[in-house]
Residue frames relative to the residue before (quaternion, step in Angstrom):
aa qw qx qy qz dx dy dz
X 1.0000 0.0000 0.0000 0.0000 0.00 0.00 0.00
X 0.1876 -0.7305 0.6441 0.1278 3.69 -0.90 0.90
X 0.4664 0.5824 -0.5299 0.4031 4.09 0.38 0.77
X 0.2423 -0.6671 0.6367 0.3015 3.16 -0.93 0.46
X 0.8411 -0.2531 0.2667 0.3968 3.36 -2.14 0.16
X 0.7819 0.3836 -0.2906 0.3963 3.82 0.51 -0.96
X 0.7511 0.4685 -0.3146 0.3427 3.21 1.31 -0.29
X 0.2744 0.7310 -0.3600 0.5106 3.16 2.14 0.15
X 0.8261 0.4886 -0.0693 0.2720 3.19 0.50 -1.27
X 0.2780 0.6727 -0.2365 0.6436 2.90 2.17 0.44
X 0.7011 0.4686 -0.2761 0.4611 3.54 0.73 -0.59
X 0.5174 0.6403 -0.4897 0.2872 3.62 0.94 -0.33
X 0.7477 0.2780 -0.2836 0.5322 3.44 -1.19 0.41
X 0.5581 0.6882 -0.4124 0.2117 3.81 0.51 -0.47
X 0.3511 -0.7609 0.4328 0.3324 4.35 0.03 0.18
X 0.5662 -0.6220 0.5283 0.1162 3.33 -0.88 1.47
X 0.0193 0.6892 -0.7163 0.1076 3.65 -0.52 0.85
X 0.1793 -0.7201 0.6486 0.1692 3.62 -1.39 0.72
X 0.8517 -0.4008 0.1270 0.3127 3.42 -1.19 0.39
X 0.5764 0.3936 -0.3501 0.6247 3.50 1.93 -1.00
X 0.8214 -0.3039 0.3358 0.3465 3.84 -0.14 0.10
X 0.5806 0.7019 -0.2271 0.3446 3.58 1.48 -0.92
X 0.7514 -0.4637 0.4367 0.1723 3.53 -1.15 1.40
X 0.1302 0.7390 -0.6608 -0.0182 3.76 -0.46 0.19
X 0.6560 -0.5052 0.3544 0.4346 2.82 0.11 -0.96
X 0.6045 -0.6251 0.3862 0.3076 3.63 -1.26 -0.73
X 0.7108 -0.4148 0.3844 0.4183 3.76 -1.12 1.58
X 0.1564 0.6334 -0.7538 -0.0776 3.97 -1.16 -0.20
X 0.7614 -0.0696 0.1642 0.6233 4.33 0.66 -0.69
X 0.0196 -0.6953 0.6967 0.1756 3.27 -1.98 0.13
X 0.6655 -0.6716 0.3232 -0.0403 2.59 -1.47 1.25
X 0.0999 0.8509 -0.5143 -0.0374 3.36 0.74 0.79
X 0.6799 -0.5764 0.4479 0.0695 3.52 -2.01 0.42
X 0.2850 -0.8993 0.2436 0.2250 2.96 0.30 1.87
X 0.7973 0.2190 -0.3230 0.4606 3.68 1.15 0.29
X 0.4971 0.4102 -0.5659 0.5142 3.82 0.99 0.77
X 0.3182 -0.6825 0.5444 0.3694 3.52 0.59 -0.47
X 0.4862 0.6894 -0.3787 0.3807 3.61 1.03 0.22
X 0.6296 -0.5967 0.4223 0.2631 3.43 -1.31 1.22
X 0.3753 -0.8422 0.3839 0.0499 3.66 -0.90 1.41
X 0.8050 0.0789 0.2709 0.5219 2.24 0.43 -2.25
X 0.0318 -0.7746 0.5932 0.2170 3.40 -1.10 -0.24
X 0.3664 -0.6731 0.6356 0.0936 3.31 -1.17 1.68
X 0.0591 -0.6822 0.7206 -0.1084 3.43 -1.19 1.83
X 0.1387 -0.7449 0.6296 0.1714 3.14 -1.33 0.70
X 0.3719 -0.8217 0.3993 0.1645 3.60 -0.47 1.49
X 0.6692 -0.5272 0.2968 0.4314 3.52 1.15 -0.06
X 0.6801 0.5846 -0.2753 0.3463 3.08 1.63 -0.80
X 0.6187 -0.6729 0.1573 0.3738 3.45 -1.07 1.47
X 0.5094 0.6110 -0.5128 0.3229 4.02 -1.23 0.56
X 0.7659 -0.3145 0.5076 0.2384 3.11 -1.69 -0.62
X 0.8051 0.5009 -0.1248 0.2920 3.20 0.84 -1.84
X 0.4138 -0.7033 0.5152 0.2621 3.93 -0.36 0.51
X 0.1020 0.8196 -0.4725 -0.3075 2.87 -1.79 -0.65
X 0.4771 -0.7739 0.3593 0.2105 3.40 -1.03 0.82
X 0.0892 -0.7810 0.6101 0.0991 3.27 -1.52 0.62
X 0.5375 -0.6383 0.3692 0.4091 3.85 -0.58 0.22
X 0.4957 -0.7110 0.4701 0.1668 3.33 -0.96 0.75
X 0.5114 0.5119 -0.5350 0.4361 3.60 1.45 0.12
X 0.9413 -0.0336 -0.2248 0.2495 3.21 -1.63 0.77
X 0.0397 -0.8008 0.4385 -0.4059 3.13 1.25 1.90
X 0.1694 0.7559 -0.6269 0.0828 3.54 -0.43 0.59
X 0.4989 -0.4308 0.6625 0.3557 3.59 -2.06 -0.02
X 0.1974 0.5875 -0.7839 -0.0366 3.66 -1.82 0.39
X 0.8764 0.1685 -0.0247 0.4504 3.25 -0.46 1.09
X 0.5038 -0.6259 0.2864 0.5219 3.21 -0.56 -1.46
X 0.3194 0.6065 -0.4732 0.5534 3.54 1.46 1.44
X 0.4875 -0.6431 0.5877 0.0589 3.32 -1.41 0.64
X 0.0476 -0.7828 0.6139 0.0901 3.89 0.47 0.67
X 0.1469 -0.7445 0.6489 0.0553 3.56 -1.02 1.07
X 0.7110 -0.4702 0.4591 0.2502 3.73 -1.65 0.87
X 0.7976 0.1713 -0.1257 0.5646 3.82 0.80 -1.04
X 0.5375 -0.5973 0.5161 0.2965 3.31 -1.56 0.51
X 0.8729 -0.2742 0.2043 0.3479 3.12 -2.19 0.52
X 0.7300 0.4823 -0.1375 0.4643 3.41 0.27 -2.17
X 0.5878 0.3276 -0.4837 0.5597 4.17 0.96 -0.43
X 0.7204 0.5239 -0.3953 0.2243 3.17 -0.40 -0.89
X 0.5956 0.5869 -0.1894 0.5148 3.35 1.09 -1.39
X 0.6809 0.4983 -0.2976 0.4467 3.75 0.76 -0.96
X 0.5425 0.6748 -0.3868 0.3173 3.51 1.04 -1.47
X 0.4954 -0.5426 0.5899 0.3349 3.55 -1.39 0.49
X 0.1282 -0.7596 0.6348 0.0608 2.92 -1.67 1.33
X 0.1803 -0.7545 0.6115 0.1560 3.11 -1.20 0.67
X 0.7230 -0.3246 0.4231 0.4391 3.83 -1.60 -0.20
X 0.5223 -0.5971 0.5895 0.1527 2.98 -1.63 1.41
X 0.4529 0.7914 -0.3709 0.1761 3.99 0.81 1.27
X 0.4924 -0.7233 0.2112 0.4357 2.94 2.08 0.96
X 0.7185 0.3089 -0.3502 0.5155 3.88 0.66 0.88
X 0.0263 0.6408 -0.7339 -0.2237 3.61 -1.08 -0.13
X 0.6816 -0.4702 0.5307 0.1807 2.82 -2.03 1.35
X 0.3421 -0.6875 0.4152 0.4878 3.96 -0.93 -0.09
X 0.5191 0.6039 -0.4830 0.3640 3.49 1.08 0.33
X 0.5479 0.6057 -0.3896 0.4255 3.73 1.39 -0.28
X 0.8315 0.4091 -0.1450 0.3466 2.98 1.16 -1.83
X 0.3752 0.5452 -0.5076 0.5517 3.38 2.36 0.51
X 0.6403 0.4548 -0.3587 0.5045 3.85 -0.06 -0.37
X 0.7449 0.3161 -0.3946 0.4353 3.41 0.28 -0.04
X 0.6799 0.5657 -0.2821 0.3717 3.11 0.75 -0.78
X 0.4242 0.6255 -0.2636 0.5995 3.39 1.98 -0.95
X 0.7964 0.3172 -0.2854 0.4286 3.73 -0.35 -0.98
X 0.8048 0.2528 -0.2285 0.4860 4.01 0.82 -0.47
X 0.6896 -0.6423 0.2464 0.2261 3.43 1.14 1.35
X 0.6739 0.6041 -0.3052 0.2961 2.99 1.14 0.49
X 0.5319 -0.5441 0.3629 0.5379 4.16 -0.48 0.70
X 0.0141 0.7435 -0.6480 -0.1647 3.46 -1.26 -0.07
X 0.4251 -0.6574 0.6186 0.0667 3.47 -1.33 1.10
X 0.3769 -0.7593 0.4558 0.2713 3.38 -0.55 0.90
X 0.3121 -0.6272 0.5649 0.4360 4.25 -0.58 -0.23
X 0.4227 -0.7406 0.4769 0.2132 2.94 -1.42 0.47
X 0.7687 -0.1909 -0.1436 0.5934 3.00 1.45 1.10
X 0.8212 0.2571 -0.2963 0.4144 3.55 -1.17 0.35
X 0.6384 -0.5983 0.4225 0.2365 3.94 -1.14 0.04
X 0.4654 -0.4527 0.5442 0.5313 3.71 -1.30 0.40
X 0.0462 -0.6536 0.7451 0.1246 2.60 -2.18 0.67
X 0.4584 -0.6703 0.5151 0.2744 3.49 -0.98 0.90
X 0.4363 -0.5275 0.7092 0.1687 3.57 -1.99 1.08
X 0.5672 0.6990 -0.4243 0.0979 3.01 -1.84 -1.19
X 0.7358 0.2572 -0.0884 0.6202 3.42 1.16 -1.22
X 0.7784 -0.4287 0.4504 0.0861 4.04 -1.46 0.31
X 0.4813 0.7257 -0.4630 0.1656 3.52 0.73 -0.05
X 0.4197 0.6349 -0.6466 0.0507 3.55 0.15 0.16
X 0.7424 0.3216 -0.2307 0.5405 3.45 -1.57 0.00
X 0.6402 0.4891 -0.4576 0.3761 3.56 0.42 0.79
X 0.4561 -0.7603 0.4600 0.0474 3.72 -0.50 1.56
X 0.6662 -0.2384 0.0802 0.7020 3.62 1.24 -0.42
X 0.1603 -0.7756 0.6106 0.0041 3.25 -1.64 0.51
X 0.2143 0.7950 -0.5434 -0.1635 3.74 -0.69 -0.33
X 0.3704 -0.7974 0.4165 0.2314 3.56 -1.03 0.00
X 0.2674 -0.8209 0.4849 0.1393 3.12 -1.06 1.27
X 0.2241 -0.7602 0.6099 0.0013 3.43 -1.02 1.13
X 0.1519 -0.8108 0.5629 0.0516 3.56 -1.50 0.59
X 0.2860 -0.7962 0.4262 0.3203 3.63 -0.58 -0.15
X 0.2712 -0.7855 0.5555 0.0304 2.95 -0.93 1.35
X 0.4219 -0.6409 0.5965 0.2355 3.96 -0.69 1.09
X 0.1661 -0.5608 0.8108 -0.0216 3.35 -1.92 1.49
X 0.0481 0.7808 -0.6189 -0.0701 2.66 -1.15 0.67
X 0.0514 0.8520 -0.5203 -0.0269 3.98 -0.98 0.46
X 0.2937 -0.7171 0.5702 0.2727 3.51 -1.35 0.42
X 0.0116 -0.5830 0.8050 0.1092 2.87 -2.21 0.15
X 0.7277 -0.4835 0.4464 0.1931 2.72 -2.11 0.97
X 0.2138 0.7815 -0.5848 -0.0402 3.87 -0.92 0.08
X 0.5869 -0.4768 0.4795 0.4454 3.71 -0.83 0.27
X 0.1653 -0.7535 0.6354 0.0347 3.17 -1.19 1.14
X 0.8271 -0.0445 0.1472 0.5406 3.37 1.07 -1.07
X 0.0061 0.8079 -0.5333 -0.2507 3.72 -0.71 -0.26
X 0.2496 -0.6968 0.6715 0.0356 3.57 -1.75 0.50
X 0.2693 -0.7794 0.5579 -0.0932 2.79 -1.18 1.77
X 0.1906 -0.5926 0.7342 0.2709 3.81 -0.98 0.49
X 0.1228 0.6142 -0.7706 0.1178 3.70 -1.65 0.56
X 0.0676 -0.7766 0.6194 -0.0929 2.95 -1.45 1.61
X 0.2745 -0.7873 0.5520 -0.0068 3.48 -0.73 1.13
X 0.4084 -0.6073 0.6524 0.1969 3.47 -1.34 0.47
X 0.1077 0.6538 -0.7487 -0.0192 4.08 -0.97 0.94
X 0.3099 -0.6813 0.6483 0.1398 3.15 -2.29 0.04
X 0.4126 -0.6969 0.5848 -0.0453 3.17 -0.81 1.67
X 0.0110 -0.7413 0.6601 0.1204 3.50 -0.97 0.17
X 0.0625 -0.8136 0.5777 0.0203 3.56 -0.14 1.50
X 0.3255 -0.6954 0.6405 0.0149 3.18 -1.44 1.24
X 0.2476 0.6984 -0.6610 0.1185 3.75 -1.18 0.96
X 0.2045 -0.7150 0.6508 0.1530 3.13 -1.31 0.60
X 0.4713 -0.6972 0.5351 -0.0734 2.81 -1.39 2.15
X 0.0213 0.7581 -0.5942 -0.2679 3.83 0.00 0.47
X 0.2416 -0.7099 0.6609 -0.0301 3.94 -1.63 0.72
X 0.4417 -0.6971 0.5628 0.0476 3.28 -1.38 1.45
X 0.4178 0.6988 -0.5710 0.1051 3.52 -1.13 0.64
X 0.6409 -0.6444 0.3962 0.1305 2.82 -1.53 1.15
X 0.0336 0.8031 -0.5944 0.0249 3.70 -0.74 0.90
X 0.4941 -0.7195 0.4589 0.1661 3.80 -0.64 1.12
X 0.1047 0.7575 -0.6414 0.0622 3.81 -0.37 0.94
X 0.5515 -0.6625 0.4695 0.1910 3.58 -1.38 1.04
X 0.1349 -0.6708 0.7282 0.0412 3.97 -0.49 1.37
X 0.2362 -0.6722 0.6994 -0.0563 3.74 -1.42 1.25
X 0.3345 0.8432 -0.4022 0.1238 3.97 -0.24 0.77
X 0.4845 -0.7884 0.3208 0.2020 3.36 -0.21 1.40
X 0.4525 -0.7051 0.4766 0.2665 3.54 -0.89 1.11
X 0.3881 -0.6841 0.5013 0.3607 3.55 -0.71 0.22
X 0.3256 -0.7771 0.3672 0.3940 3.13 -0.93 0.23
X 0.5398 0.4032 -0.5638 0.4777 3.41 -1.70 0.00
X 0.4577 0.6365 -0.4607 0.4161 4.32 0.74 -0.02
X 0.3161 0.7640 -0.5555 0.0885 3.78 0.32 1.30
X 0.3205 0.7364 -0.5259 0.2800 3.19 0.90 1.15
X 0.6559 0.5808 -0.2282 0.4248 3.19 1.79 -0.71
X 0.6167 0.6819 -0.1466 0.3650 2.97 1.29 -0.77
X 0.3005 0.7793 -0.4698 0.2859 3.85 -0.27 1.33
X 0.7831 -0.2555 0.1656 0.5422 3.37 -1.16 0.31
X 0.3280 -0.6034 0.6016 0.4079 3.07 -1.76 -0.13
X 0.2191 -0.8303 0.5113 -0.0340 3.29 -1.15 1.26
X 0.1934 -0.7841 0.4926 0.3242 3.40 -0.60 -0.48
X 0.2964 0.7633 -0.5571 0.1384 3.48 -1.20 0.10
X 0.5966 -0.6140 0.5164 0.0184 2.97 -2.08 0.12
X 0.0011 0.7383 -0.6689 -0.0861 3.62 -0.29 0.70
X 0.2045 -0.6188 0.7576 0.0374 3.99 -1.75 0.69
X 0.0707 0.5816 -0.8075 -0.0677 3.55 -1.32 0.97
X 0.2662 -0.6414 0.6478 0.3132 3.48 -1.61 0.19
X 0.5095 -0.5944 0.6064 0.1392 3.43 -1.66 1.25
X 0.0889 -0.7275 0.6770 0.0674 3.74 -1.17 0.45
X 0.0801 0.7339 -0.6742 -0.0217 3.58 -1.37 0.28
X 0.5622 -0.6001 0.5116 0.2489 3.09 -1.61 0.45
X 0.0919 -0.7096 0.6863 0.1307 3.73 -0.87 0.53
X 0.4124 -0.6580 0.5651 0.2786 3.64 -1.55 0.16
X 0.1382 0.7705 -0.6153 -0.0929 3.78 -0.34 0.68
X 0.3438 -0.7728 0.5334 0.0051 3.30 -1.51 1.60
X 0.0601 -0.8475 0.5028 -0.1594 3.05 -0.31 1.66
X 0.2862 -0.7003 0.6216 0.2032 4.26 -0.13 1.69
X 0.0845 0.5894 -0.7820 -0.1841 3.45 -1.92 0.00
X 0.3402 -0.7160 0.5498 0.2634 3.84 -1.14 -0.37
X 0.2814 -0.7498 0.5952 -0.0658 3.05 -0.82 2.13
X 0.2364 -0.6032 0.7362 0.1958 3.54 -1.03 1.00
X 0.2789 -0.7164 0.6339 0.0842 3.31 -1.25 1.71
X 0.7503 -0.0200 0.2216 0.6225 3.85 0.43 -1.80
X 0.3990 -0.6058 0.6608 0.1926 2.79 -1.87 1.29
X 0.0844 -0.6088 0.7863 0.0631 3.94 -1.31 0.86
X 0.1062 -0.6795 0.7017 -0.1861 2.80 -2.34 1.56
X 0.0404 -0.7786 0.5762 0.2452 3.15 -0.89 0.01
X 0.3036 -0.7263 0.6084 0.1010 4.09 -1.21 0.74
X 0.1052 -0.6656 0.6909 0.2617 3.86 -0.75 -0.05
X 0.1482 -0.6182 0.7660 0.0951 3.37 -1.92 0.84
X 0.4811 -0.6282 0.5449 0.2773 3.61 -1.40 0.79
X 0.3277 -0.7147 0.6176 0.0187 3.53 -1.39 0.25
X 0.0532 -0.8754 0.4696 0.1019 3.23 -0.44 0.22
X 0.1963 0.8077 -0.5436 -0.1163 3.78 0.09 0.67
X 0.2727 -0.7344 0.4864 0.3869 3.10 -1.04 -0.26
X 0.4586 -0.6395 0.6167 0.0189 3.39 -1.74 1.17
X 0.0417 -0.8550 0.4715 0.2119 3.25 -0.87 1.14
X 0.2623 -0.7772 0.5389 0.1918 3.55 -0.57 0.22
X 0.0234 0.7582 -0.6457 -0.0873 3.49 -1.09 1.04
X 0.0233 0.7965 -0.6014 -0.0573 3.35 -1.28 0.02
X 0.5193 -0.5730 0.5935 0.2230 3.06 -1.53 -0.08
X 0.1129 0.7649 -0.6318 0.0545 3.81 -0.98 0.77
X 0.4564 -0.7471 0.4621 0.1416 3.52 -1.05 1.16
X 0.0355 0.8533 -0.5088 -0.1086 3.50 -0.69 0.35
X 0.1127 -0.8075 0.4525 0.3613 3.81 -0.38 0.11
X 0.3530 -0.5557 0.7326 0.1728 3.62 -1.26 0.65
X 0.2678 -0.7274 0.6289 0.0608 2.74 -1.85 1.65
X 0.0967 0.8097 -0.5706 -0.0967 3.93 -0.43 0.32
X 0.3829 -0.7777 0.4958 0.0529 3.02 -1.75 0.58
X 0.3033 -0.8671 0.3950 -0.0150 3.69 -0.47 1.93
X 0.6619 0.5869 -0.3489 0.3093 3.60 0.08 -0.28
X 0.4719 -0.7447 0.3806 0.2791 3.33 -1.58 0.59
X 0.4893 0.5142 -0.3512 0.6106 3.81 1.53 0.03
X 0.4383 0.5412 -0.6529 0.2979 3.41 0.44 1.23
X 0.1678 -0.7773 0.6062 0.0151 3.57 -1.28 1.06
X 0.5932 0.2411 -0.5113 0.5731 3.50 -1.46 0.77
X 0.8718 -0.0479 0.3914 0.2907 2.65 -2.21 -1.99
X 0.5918 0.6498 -0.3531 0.3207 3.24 1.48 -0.64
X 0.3686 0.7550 -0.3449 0.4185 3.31 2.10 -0.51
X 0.5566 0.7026 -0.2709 0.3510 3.72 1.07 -1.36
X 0.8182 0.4234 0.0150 0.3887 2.73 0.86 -1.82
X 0.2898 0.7273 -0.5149 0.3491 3.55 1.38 0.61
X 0.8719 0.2467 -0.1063 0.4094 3.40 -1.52 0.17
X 0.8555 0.1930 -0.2158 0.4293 3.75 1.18 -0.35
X 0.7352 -0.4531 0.3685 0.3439 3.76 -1.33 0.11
X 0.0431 -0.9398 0.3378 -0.0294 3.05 -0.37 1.37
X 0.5716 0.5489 -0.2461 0.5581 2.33 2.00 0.04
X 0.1818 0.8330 -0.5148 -0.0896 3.13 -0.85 0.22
C-alpha cells in the first residue's frame, strides 16, 4: 500500500465489496502494525448480530468509488475469527487470523496491533461504543410445483350422414298403335337391373388441435421484517468535570 495512515483513515464507514461484486459489509477501524507502523488490517462489521468484528488483510485493498474492493471473498471473510470491537488484537488473535488467510506470521517483539483511522491525541482514556445493525438477505426456495399431465378421454360423437340408394318402381306405358315393331311371338323371359346404395365408412385420423405450456412470471410482494438491534450508550460520571462536559453527567451521550 502507498497511503499513509491518514489516508487509510478515509476509509472508515466505507462498504466492503469482495472481488465477485458481493456486500460484506462496513469499515468500523484499521489496523495498523505495532512495529512497521504500517496499515494491516481492516476491521468490518458484517452486520452479523454481537459486539465482535471482523478482519480482513489490507494487502491488495483498494478505493472504487465509495466501496472498498477487498483481495478475499464474502464466505472467507465471514468465516475468519472474530474478535471484540476493542481496538487491539492480542498476538494469539492476530495468529488465528493470519492462520485462516494463509499467511506466515512473525511474532512482535512485544505489545499488540493497534488500530489508526480515528483521532486520539490528548486523550487520557477512551472506549468504544458499538451497536447492532440488522443485515438482511434473500434466497430462493421451492415454493410450489406445476405439472403438465395429459390423459386420453372418450366422447361418443353423433352425426347424421345423409346416403343415396337405388330402389326399383314399375313404369306401365301404352304402345301406340300401328307400332309393329313391338310386336312378336309370345316368349318368355327375364330382364335384371342392378340397384346401388351408399354405405357410410368411418374412418379416425389424429389432429394436433393446441399446443399447452407452462411460463413463470415474477411477483413481487412485500415482506415485513421487524427486529430488534442493541446499541450501547456511553455516559459520563465524575465530579472534576469542567465546561459542558458537566451537562453530560449521568446521561447518554452518545448516540
Amino acid at each position: 500500500m502507498t497511503d499513509n495512515n491518514a489516508q487509510i483513515g478515509t476509509w472508515l464507514n466505507r462498504t466492503v465489496i469482495d472481488p465477485s461484486g458481493s456486500k460484506v459489509g462496513t469499515v468500523t477501524d484499521v489496523y495498523v502494525d505495532d512495529q512497521t507502523k504500517q496499515p494491516d488490517w481492516l476491521a468490518i462489521s458484517t452486520g452479523l448480530f454481537g459486539t465482535k468484528i471482523s478482519f480482513v488483510p489490507l494487502d491488495g485493498a483498494r478505493v472504487d468509488g465509495d466501496d472498498v474492493i477487498v483481495a478475499y471473498d464474502k464466505d472467507t471473510i465471514k468465516d475468519a475469527p472474530r474478535t471484540e470491537a476493542d481496538g487491539a488484537l492480542s498476538v494469539e488473535e492476530e495468529q488465528s487470523l493470519y492462520a485462516h488467510y494463509g499467511r506466515s506470521y512473525a511474532a512482535p517483539s512485544g505489545g499488540d496491533a493497534q488500530r489508526i483511522g480515528r483521532d486520539t491525541t490528548g486523550r487520557d482514556a477512551s472506549m468504544v461504543r458499538s451497536e447492532e445493525e440488522v443485515s438482511i438477505d434473500k434466497r430462493t426456495q421451492e415454493a410450489g410445483r406445476v405439472k403438465l399431465r395429459k390423459w386420453v378421454e372418450t366422447d361418443n360423437v353423433q352425426v347424421t350422414v345423409p346416403v343415396e340408394r337405388q330402389v326399383a318402381r314399375v313404369v306401365r306405358e301404352p304402345v301406340a298403335e300401328g307400332d309393329t315393331a313391338s310386336v312378336g311371338e309370345f316368349v318368355e323371359g327375364e330382364e335384371e337391373i342392378v340397384l346401388s346404395e351408399e354405405v357410410v365408412d368411418v374412418n379416425k385420423r389424429v389432429v394436433a388441435k393446441e399446443r399447452v405450456g407452462l411460463e413463470t412470471d415474477t411477483v413481487t410482494d412485500n415482506v415485513p421484517v421487524n427486529e430488534t438491534v442493541r446499541k450501547e450508550r456511553v455516559g459520563v460520571e465524575g465530579d472534576e468535570l469542567v465546561g459542558d462536559d458537566r451537562g453530560d453527567r449521568g446521561r447518554n451521550s452518545s448516540r
